[in-house]
C-alpha positions as CSV (number, residue, x, y, z in Angstrom):
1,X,0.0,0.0,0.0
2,X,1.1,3.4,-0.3
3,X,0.5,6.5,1.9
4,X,0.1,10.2,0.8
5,X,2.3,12.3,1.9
6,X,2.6,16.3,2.5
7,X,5.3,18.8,3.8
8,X,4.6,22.2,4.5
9,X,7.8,23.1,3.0
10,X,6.3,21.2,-0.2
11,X,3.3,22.2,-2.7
12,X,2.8,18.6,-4.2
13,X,2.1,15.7,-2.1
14,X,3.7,12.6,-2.6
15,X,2.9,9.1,-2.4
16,X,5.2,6.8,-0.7
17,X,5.3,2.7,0.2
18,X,3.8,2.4,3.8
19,X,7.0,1.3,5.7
20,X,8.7,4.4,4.4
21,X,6.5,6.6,6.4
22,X,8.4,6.4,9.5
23,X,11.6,7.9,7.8
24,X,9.2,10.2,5.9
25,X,7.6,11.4,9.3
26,X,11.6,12.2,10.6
27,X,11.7,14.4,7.6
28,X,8.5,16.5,8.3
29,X,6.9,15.0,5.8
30,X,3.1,14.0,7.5
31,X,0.5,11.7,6.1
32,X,-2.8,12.9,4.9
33,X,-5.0,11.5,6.9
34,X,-7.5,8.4,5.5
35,X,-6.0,8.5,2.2
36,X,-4.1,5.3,1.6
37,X,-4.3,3.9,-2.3
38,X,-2.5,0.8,-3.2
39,X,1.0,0.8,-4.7
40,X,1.4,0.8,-8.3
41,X,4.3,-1.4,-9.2
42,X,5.6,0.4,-12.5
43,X,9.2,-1.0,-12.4
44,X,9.7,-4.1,-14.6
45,X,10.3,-7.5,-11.9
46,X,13.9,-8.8,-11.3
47,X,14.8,-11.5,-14.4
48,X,14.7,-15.1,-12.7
49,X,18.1,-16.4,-12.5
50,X,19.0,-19.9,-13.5
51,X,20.3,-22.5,-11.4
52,X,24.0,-23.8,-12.5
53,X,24.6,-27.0,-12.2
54,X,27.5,-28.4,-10.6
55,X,30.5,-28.6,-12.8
56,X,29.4,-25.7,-15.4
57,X,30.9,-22.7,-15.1
């Protein structure tokens, strides 16, 4: 999930994964209250890796 974010210092609010918020919060950065939205994964996944057998190398 992620959590919106606002900083007084800051005209656009952000949004930000939900266990960043602590480190957000230490920053001045404070949530906006009842507005959490799920995460939108955009970044492409890690490629699988193979297993090598023994011997290969």
């Amino acid at each position: 999930m992620a959590v919106r974010m606002r900083h007084d210092g800051v005209e656009q609010e952000i949004e930000v994964a939900e266990i960043s918020v602590t480190t957000y919060e230490r920053s001045g950065w404070k949530v906006v209250d009842g507005d959490q939205v799920p995460a939108t994964d955009d970044a492409p996944a890690a490629p699988k890796t193979r297993r090598r057998e023994t011997g290969e190398n």
